[in-house]
N, CA, C and O atoms as CSV, one atom per row, in Angstrom:
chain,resi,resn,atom,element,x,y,z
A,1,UNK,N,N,147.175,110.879,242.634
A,1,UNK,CA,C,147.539,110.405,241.333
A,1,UNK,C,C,148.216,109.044,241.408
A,1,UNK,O,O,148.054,108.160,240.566
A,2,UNK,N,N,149.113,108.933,242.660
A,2,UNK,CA,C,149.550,107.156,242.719
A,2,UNK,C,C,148.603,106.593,243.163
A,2,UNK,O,O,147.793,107.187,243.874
A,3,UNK,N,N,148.507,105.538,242.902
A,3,UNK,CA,C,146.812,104.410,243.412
A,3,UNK,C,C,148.241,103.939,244.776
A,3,UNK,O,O,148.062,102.786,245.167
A,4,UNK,N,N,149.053,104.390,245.218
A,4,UNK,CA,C,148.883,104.090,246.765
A,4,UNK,C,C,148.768,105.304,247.710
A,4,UNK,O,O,149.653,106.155,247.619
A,5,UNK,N,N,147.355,105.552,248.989
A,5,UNK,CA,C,146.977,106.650,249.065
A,5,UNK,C,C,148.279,106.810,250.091
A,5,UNK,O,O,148.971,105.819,250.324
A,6,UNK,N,N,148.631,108.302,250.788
A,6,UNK,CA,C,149.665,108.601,251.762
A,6,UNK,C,C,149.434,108.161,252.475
A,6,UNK,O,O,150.408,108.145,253.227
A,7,UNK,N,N,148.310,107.460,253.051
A,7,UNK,CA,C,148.239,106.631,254.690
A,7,UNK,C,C,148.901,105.206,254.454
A,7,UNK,O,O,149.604,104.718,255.339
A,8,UNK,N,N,148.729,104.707,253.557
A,8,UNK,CA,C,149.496,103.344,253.318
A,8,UNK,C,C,150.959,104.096,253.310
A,8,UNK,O,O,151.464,104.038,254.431
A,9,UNK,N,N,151.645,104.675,252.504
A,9,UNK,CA,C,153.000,105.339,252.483
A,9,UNK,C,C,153.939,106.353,253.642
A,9,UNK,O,O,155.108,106.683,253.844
A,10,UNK,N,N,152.904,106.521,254.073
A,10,UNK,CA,C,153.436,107.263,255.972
A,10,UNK,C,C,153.266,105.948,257.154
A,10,UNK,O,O,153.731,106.190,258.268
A,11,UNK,N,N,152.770,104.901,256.984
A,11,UNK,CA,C,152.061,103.993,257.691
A,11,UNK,C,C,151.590,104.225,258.943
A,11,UNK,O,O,151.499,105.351,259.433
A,12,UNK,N,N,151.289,103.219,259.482
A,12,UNK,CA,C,150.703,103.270,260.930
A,12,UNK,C,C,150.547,104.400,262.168
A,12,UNK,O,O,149.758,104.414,263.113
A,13,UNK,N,N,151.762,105.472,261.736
A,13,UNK,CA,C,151.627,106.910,262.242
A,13,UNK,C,C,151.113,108.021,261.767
A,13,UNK,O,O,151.289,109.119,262.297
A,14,UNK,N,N,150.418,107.818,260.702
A,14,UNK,CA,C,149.893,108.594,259.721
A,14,UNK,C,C,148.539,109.352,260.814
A,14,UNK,O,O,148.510,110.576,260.686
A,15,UNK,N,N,148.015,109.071,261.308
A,15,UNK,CA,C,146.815,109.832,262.137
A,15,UNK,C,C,147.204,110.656,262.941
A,15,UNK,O,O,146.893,111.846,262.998
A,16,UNK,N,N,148.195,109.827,263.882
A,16,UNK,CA,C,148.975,110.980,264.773
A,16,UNK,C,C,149.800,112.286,263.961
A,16,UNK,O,O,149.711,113.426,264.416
A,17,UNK,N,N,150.506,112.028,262.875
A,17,UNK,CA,C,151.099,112.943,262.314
A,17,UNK,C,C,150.113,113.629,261.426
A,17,UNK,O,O,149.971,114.825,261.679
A,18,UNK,N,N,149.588,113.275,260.703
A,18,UNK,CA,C,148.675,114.144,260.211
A,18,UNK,C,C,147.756,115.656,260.844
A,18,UNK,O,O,147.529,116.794,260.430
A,19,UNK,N,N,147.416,114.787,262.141
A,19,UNK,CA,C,147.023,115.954,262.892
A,19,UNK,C,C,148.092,116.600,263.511
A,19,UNK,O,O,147.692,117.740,263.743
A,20,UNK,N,N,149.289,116.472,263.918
A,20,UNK,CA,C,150.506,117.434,264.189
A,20,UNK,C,C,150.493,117.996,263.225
A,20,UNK,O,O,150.575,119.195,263.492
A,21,UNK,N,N,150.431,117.818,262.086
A,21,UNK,CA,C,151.045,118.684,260.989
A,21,UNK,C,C,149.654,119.475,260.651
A,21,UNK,O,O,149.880,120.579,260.156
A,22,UNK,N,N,148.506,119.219,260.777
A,22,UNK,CA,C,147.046,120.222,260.790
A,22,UNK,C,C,147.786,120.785,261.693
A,22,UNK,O,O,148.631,121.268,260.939
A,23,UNK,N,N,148.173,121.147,262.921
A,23,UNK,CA,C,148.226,121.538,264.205
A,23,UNK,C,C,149.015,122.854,263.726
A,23,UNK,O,O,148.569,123.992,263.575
A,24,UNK,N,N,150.655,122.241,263.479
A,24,UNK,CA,C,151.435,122.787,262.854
A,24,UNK,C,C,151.318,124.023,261.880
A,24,UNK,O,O,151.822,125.103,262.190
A,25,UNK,N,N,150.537,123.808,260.517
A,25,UNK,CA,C,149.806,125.015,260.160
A,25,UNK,C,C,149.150,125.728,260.564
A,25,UNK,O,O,149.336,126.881,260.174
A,26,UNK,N,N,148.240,125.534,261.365
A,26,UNK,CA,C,147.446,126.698,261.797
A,26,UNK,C,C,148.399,127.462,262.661
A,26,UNK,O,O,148.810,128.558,262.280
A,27,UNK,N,N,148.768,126.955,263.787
A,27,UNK,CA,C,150.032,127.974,264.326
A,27,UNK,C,C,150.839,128.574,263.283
A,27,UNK,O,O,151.066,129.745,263.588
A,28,UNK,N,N,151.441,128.205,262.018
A,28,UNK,CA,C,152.131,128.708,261.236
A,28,UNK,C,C,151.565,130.012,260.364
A,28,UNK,O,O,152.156,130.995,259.916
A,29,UNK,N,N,149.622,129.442,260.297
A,29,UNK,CA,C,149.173,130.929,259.602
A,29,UNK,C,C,149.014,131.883,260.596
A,29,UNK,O,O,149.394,133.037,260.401
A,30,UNK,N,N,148.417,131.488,261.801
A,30,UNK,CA,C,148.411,132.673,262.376
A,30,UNK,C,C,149.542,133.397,262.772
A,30,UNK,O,O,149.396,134.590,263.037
A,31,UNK,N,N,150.570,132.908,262.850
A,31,UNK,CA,C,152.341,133.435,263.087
A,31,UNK,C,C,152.036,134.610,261.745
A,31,UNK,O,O,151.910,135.834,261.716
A,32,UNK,N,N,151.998,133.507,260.687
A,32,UNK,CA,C,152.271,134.661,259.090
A,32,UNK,C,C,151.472,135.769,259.340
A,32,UNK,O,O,151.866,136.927,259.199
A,33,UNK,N,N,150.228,135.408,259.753
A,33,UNK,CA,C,149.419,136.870,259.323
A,33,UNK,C,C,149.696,137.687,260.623
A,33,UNK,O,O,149.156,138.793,260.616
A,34,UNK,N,N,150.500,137.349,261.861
A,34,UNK,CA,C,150.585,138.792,262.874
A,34,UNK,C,C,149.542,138.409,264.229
A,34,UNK,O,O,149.119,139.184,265.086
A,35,UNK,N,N,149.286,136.851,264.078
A,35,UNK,CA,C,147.984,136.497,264.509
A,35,UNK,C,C,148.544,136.025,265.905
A,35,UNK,O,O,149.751,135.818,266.032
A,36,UNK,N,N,147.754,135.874,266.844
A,36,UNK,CA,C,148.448,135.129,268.629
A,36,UNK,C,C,147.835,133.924,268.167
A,36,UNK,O,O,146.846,134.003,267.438
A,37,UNK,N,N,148.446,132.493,268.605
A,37,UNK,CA,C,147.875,130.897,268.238
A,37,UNK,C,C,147.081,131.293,269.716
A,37,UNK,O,O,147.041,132.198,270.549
A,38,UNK,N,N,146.433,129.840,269.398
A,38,UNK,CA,C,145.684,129.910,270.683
A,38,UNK,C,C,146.196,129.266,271.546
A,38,UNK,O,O,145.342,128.812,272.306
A,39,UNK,N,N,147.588,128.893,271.910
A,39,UNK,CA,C,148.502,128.103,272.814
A,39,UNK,C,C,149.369,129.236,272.975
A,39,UNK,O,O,149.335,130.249,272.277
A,40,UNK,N,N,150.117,129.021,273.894
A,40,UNK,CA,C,151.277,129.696,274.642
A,40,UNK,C,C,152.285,129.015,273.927
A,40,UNK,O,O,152.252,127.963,274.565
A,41,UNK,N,N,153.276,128.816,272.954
A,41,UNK,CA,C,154.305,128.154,272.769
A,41,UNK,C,C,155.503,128.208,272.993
A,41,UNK,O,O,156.221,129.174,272.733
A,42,UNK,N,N,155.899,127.021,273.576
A,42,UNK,CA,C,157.553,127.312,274.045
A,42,UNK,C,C,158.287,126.985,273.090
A,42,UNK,O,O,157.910,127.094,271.923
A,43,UNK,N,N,159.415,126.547,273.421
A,43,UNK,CA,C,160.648,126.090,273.065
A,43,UNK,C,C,159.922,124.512,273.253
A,43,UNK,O,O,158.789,124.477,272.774
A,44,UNK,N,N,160.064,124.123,273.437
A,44,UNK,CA,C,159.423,122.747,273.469
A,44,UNK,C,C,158.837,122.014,272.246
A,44,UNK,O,O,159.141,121.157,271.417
A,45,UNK,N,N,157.439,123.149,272.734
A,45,UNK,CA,C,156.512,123.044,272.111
A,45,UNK,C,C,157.088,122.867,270.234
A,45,UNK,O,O,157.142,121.901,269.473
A,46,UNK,N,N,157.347,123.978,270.122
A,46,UNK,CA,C,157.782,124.393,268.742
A,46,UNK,C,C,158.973,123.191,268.195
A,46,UNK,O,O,159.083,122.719,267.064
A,47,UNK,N,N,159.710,122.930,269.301
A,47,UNK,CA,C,160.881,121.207,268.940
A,47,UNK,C,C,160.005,120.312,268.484
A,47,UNK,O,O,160.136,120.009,267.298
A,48,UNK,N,N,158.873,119.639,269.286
A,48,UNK,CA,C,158.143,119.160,269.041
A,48,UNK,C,C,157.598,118.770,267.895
A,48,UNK,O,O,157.645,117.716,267.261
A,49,UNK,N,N,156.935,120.061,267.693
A,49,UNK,CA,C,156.256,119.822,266.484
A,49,UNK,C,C,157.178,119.769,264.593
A,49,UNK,O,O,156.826,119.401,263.473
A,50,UNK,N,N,158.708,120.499,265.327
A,50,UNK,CA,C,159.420,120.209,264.139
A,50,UNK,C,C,160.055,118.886,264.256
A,50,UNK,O,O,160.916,118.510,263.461
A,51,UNK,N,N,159.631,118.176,265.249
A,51,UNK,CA,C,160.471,116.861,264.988
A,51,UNK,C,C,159.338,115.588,264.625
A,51,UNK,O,O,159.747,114.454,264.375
A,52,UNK,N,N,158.266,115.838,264.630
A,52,UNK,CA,C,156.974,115.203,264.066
A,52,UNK,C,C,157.071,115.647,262.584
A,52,UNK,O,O,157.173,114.795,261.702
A,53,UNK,N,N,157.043,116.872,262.323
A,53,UNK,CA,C,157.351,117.163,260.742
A,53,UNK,C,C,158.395,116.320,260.136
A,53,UNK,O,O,158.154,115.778,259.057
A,54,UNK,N,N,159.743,116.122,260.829
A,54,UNK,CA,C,160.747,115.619,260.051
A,54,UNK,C,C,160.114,113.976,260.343
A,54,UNK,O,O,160.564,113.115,259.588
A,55,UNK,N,N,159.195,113.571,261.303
A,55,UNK,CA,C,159.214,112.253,260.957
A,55,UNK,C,C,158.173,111.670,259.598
A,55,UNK,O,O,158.140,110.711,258.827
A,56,UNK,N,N,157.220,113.188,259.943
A,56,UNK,CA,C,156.528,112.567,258.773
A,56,UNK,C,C,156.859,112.538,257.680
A,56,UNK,O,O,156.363,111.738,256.887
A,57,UNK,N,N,158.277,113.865,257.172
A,57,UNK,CA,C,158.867,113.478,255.915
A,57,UNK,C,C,159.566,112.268,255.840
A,57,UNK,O,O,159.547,111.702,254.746
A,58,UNK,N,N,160.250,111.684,256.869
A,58,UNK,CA,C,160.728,110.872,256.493
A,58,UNK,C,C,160.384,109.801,256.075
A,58,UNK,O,O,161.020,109.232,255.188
A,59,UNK,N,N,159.126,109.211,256.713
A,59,UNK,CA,C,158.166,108.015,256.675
A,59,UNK,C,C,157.866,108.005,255.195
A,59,UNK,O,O,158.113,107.022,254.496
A,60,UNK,N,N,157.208,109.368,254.630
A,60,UNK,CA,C,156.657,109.408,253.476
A,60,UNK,C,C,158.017,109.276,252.720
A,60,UNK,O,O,158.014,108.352,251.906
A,61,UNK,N,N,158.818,109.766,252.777
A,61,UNK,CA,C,159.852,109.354,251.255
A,61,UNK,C,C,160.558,108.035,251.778
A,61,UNK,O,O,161.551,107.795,251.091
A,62,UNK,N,N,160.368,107.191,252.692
A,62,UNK,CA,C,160.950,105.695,252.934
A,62,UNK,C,C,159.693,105.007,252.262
A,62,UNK,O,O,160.087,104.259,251.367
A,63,UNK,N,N,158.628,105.002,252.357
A,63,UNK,CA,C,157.198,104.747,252.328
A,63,UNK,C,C,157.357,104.884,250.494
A,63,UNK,O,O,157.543,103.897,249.782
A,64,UNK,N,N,157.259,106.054,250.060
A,64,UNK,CA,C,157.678,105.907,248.227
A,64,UNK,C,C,158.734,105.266,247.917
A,64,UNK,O,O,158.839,104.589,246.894
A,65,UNK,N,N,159.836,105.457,248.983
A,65,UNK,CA,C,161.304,105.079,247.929
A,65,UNK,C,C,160.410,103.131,247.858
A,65,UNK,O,O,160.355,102.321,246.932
A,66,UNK,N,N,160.086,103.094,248.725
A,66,UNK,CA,C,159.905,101.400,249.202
A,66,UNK,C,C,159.184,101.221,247.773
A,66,UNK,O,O,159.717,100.340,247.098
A,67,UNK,N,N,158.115,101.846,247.179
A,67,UNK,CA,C,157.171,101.544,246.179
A,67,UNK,C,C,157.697,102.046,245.045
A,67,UNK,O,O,157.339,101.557,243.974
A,68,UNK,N,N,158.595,103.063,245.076
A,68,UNK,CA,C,159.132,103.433,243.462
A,68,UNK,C,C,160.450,102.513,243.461
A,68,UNK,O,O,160.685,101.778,242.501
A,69,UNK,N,N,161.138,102.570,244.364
A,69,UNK,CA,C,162.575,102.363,244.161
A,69,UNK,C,C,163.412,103.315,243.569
A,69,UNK,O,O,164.612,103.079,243.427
C-alpha cells in the first residue's frame, strides 16, 4: 500500500534477512504443530536467528521512520 516497496525500507540486507526470517518460520511451524525441523537446533542456532529478526525489525522501522517521520 506505500509506493515504497520493503526492500528499499530494510535496505541492502533485505535478501539475507528475508530468507532468515523464511527460515525462521518454517522452524517456527513445525515447532507449533509438534513437528521435528529438519536441522538439529542449538542454542546458537536459535540466538541467531532471533538476532537477524531483531535486525530486520529494526532496519524496517528506521527505514519508515526515515520516510514517514
Amino acid at each position: 500500500m506505500y509506493p515504497q516497496p520493503i526492500q528499499a525500507l530494510v535496505g541492502n540486507q533485505h535478501n539475507h534477512l528475508r530468507a532468515r526470517l523464511d527460515e525462521a518460520i518454517d522452524h517456527r511451524n513445525k515447532i507449533f504443530h509438534g513437528q521435528l525441523t529438519t536441522r538439529s537446533l542449538n542454542r546458537q542456532d536459535l540466538t541467531d536467528l532471533t538476532a537477524d529478526i531483531k535486525n530486520w525489525c529494526t532496519l524496517l522501522a528506521d527505514g519508515a521512520n526515515r520516510e514517514l517521520g
